[in-house]
N, C-alpha and C positions, 0 to 999 in steps of 0.2 A: 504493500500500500504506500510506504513511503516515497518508494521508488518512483512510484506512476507518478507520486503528488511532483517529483522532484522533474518529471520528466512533461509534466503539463505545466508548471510554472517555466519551467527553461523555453519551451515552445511561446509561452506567449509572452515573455521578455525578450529572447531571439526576434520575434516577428516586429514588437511594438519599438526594440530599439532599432531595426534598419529601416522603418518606417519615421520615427520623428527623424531620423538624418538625412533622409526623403525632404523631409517637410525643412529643416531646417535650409537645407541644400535650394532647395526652391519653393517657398512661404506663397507664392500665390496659388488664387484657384485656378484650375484650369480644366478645359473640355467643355464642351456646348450646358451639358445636363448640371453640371456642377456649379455655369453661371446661372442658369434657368432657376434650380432650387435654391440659391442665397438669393437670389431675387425675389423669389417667392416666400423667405423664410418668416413672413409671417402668419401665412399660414402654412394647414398640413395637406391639405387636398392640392395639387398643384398639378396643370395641365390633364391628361389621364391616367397620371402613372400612379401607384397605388402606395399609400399612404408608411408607409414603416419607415421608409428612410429618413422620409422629409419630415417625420416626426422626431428624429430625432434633430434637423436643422432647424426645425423650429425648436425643441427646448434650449438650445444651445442660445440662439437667438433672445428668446425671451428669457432667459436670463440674463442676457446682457452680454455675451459671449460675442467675440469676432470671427473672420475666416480663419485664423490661425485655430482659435479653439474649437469651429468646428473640425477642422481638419483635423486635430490632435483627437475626438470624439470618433472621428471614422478611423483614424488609425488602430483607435481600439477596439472596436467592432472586428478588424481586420485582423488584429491577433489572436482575438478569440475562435474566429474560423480558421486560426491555423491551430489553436489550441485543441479543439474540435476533430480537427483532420490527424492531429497527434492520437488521440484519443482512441478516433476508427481504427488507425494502420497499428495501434496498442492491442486495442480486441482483436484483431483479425489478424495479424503476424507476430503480437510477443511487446516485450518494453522494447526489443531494437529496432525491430519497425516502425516504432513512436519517434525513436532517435534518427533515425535516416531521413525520416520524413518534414525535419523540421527545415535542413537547407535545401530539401526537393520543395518546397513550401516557399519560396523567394522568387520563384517563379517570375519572373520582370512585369506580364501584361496584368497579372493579381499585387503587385507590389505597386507598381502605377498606380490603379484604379481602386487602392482599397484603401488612400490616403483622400481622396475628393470623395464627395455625396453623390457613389453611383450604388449598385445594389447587390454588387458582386458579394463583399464580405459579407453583409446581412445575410445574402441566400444563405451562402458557405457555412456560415453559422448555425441557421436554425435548421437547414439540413442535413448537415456531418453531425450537429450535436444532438440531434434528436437520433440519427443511426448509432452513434455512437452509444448513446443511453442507453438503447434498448439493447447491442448485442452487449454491454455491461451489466445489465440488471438480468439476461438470461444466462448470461456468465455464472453471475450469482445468485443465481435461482428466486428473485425479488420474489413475493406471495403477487400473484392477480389483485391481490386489493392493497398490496404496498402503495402510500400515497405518494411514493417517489415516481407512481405512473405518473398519475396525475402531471406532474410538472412535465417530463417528457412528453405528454400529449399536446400543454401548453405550447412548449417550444414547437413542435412538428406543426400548431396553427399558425403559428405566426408565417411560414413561410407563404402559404396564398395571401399575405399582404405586404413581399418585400418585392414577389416579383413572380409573373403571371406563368412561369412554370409550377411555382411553387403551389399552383392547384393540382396538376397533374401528380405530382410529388406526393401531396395531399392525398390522391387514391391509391399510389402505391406503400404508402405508410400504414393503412388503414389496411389493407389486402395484408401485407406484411405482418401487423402486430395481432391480427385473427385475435382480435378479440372488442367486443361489443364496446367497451367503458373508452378502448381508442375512441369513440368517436365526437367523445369531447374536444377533439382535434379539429373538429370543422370548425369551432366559434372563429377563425378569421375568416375563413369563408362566408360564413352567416351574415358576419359583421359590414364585410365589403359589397354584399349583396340590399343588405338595408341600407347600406350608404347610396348607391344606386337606385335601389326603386323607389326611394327619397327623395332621387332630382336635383339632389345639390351638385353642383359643378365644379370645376377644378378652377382653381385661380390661373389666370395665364398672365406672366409679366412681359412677356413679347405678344406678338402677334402670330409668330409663328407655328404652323400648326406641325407639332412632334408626334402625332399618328402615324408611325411609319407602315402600317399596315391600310393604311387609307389609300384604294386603287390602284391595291398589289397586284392585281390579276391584268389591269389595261396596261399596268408599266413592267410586266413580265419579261425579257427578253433571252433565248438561251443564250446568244451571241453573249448577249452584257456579262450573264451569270458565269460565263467559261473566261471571260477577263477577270472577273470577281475572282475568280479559283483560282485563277494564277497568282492575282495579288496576295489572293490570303497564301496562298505558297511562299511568295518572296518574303512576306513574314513570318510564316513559321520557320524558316530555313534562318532567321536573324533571332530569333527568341528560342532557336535549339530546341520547337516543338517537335519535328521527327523523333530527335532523340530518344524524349519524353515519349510519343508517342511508338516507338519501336520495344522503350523499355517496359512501357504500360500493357502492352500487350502480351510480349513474353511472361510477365506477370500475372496477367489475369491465365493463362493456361498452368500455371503455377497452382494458383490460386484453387481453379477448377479442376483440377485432378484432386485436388488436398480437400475438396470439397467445402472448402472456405466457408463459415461464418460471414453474410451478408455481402457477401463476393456480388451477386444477383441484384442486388439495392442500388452498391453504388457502379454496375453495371450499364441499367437501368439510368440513371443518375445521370452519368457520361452521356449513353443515348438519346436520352430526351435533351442534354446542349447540345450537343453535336443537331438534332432535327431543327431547335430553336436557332440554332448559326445562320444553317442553310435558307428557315424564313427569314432572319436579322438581313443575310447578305442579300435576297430577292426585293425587300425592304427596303433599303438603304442604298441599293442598287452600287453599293461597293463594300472592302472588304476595312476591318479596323482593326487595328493589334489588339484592343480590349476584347474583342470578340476569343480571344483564345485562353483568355485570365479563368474561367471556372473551369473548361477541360483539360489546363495544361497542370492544375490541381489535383484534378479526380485522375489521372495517368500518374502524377506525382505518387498519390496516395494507394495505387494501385500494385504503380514500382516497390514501395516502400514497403507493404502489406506483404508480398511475394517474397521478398529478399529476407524477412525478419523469419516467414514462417521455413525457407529454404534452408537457412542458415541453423535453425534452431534444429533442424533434424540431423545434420553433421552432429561430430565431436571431434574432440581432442584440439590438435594443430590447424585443421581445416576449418574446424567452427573457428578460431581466433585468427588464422588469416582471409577467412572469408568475412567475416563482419569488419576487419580492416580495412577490408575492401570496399565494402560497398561503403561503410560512410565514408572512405575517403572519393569515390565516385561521388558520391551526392553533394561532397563540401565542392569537389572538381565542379560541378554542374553550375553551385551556387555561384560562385567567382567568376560563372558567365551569366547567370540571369541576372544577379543586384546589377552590375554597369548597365544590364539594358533596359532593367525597370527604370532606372535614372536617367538612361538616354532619352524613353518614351516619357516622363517628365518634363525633359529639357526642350523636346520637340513643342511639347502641347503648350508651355509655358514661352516659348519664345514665337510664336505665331500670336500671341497678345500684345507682343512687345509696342506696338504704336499705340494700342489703347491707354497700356500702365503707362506711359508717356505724357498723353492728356489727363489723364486722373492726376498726373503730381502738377501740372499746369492747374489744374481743377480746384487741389488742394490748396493752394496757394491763395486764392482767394473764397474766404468760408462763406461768403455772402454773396454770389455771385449767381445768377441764372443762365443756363446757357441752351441755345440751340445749336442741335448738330446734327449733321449729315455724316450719316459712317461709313465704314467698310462697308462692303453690301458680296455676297455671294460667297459666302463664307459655309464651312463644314459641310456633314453630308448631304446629299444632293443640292450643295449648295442654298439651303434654305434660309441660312444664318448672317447675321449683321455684328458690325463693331459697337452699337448698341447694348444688344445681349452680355457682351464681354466687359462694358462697362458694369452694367447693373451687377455682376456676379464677381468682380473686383475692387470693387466698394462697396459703400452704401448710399451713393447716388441712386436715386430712383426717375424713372421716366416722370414724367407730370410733374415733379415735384424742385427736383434741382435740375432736372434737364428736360427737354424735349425734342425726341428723337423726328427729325423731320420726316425721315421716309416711313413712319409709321401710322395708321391711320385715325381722323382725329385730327381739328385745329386745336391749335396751341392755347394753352389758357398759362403759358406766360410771358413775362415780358422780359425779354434774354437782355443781360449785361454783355455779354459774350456768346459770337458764334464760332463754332469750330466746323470746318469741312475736310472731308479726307480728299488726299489727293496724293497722286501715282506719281508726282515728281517728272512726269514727263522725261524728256531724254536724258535728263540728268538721270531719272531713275532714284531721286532721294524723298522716297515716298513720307507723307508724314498728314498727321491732322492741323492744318494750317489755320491759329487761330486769329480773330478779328475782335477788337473790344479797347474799350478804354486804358 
C-alpha cells in the first residue's frame, strides 16, 4: 500500500512539475478554445460545449483568479489524469507498470493541451480514474454495497459532461460494472439533458460559430480527408506517435494473451478516439497535433500495462535487466516528447504575438476605449479573428473596453483609440497600427 501511495504521489508531482515549467516557460493563453472560454469565464454554459471545464474557468475567475491561475488549475486537472493513468497500468501490469508509465505520460500533444482550458485532462481523468477504481476495488474484492462504489460511479458521470464521448464511455462503464447501483452514473447525463430541454443557451463571446459538426456531410471531401491523413502523418512522425503506437500494440497482444484485467475498457477507450479523430478531422477539414494528446496516452498506458505485467513473469537477472530497460526506454521517449510539448506551446503562443503587442499598447492607457479591426482568417477553417485572441489574453472584453469592428453590431462606444491590422505590405512588417491621441 505504501508503495502504490509513493508511486501515485511521484506521478502527479512528475506531471504537475513539467507542466508549471510549461506555464512558467510560456505564461500566456493560447489556442482558439482557450481564448473562447476566458472570454466567456463568467459564465459556465459557453458556446455548445459542455459545461465541466469551463466550470472550473469560471470558479477560478470568480474568485478573482487570472490566466496564470487558471492555467496553474488545468495543470492540475492534468496531473491527476496522469495520476489516474499510473493507477490503471498499476492494476493491470504490477507497481512497475505504474512506474514506466509516468515518462510515457509527457507525451508532448497531452502536455501542451493539459496546461490551457481544453478537455483532454478532464476526460483522462474521470475516465482512467473511474477504470482504475473499479479494477482496484475488484482487486480487492470491495462488498456490492461498499460506499467506495458510490464515488467511482460519481467520477464515471462526470465524464458525459467534460466531453461528448464521454456519453459513449458512459454505456461502456455501465455494461462493464454489471451491476444495477452503476447507474447512479448517468446523473451527468441526466443533468446535461435538463440543461437542454431547459433552452438555456451557451454564452458566445465571438461571433463565431464553433459547431464543427455543423454541414459535415455538404463539406465532406475524400480528396480533402486523404491530405488531412497525410498531415496528421507528418505529425505523428514529429510527436514519435508511430513509436507509441507500434509499442501500444505489441502491448495490447501482451496484454490479451495474459488475459488482462480491463485490457477490453481501455481498448475500447483508444477506439472510440481514434473514430472521434476521424469525425474531428472531417470536421475541421484539417489535421491538429492536439488531436493525438488522448491516444498517444491510452498507447502510453497500454505500453506500460504490457511491459510491467511481461517483466513481472521473468526472474532473476532478466527480471532486473528487463525492467532497466524499459524504464530506461520510456525516460529515452520522454526527453523527446517534453521539447515537443514545449515546441507545440511555442508555436501556439507565438502566432499571438501581434495581439500581446497591442494588449501592452492597450495596457498603457487604463482608460482608454478603443476600436479595432483585426487579424481576420485565422485557425481552423479559418473561422477565427485577432479579436478572439485579445478577449482570451486579457480581460479586455468586446462592448466594453473595445469594439471589434468586423463583428456584428454598431458600436455603442466612443473609441479614444483605433487600432487596424495591417500586412506591412512589401516591407512585410506586419503589425496592429494604432491611431489616437
Amino acid at each position: 500500500m505504501r508503495s502504490e501511495r509513493w508511486l501515485l504521489a511521484a506521478a502527479f508531482c512528475v506531471a504537475l512539475g513539467v507542466r508549471l515549467v510549461l506555464i512558467w516557460t510560456y505564461p500566456d493563453n493560447f489556442s482558439m478554445d482557450g481564448y473562447q472560454r476566458w472570454a466567456g469565464r463568467d459564465h459556465i454554459l459557453v458556446q455548445d460545449w459542455l459545461p465541466a471545464t469551463q466550470a472550473l474557468v469560471h470558479s477560478v475567475a470568480a474568485l478573482g483568479g487570472d490566466i496564470l491561475a487558471m492555467r496553474i488549475v488545468m495543470a492540475i486537472v492534468g496531473a491527476l489524469a496522469v495520476m489516474a493513468g499510473a493507477l490503471v497500468a498499476r492494476e493491470i501490469g504490477g507497481l512497475l507498470a505504474g512506474w514506466i508509465f509516468i515518462p510515457l505520460s509527457l507525451f508532448g500533444p497531452f502536455l501542451t493541451w493539459s496546461v490551457v482550458p481544453y478537455q483532454e485532462g478532464a476526460y483522462l481523468l474521470t475516465a482512467l480514474g473511474a477504470v482504475g477504481l473499479v479494477l482496484r476495488g475488484r482487486r480487492l474484492a470491495w462488498a456490492r454495497e461498499d460506499r467506495r462504489w458510490i464515488w467511482v460511479d460519481l467520477l464515471a458521470g462526470l465524464a458525459p459532461l467534460v466531453r461528448y464521448e464521454g456519453w459513449i464511455f458512459l454505456g461502456l462503464y455501465l455494461l462493464w460494472r454489471r451491476d444495477k447501483r452503476a447507474l447512479r452514473a448517468a446523473w451527468g447525463a441526466v443533468l446535461w439533458l435538463g440543461i437542454k430541454v431547459s433552452g438555456v443557451q451557451g454564452y458566445a463571446a465571438s461571433p463565431v460559430d464553433f459547431a464543427d459538426w455543423g454541414g459535415l456531410t455538404e463539406r465532406f471531401d475524400l480528396t480533402a480527408l486523404k491530405k488531412t491523413l497525410r498531415k496528421f502523418g507528418r505529425h505523428g512522425l514529429d510527436t514519435w506517435l508511430p513509436v507509441l503506437a507500434a509499442l501500444g500494440l505489441t502491448g495490447t497482444a501482451v496484454l490479451w494473451r495474459r488475459k488482462a484485467a480491463g485490457l477490453w475498457m481501455i481498448l475500447l477507450l483508444l477506439g472510440l478516439q481514434l473514430a472521434a479523430m476521424l469525425g474531428w478531422m472531417i470536421g475541421l477539414e484539417t489535421a491538429t497535433y492536439r488531436m493525438q494528446a488522448v491516444p498517444g496516452v491510452l498507447l502510453g498506458l497500454l505500453t506500460a500495462a504490457a511491459s510491467g505485467q511481461w517483466i513481472a513473469s521473468r526472474s532473476g537477472r532478466i527480471r532486473q535487466v528487463s525492467a532497466l530497460a524499459a524504464v530506461g526506454v520510456a525516460v529515452g521517449l520522454a526527453v523527446h516528447f517534453v521539447p515537443q510539448g514545449f515546441d507545440n506551446a511555442r508555436r501556439s503562443t507565438q502566432a499571438s504575438r501581434w495581439e500581446r503587442a497591442l494588449i501592452k499598447q492597450m495596457n498603457q492607457c487604463s482608460d482608454c476605449t478603443w476600436h479595432i479591426r483585426p487579424r481576420r482568417g485565422l485557425g481552423t477553417r479559418n473561422r477565427h479573428d485577432g479579436c478572439e485572441i485579445l478577449q482570451g489574453l486579457s480581460d479586455y472584453r468586446h462592448g466594453i473596453d473595445f469594439w471589434c469592428t468586423t463583428w456584428p453590431g454598431t458600436s455603442t462606444l466612443d473609441p479614444t483609440h483605433n487600432a487596424r491590422w495591417s500586412k506591412g505590405g512589401r516591407k512585410g512588417k506586419a503589425k496592429y497600427k494604432v491611431e489616437g491621441p
